[in-house]
N, C-alpha and C positions, 0 to 999 in steps of 0.2 A: 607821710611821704610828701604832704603840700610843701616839708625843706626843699624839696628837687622843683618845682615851680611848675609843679601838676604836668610834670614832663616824665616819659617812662622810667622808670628808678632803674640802676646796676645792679646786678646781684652785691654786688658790694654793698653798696649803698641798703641796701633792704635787710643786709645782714646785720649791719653796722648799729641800724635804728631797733631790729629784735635782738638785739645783745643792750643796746642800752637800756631799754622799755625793761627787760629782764632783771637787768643792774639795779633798779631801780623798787624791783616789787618785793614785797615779800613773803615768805613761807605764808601768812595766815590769808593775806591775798589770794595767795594762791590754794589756800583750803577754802575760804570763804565761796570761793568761785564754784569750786565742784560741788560744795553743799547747793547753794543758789541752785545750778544746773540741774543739781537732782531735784530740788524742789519741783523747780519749774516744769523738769519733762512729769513727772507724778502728775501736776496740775492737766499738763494734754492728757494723759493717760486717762483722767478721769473724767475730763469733757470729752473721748472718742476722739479724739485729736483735732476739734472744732476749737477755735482760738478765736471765739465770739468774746471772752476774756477780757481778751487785748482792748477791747473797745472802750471799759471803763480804767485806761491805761494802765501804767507799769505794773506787776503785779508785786507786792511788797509780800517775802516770803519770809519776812522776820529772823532774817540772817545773823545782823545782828543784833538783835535783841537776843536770841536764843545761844551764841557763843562768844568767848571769850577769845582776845588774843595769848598767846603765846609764844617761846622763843622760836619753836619748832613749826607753830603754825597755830591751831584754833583748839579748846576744850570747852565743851557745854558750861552753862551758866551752871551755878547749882541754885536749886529754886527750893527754901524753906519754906515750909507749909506753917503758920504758927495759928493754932486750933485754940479756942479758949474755952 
């Protein structure tokens, strides 16, 4: 919203920029996110909801490392085991 020049936005104007921001993402973005999410609240779940966490920064929840894009949005990697 700093295009309006950190002046109150129109609804218009607020709609106009969540229609493009949206135009612009896509399905696995948009699965990536909720996986992230659920990561993350799991993480409060298991500190008691203390986010002493946070202090050695972001926490890297292996998003993408663990899936794959798609046209529809994300599929798990598949991970071969090879035993010799």
């Amino acid at each position: 919203m700093q295009l309006y020049n950190n002046t109150e936005a129109t609804l218009d104007n607020i709609w106009r920029t969540v229609e493009n921001v949206w135009a612009g993402t896509t399905s696995s973005e948009v699965a990536r996110s909720f996986v992230l999410a659920f990561r993350i609240m799991r993480l409060i779940i298991e500190e008691d909801g203390y986010n002493s966490w946070l202090a050695t920064g972001t926490p890297h929840c292996n998003v993408r490392q663990d899936y794959i894009d798609t046209p529809n949005g994300i599929r798990p990697k598949v991970v071969i085991n090879v035993e010799e």
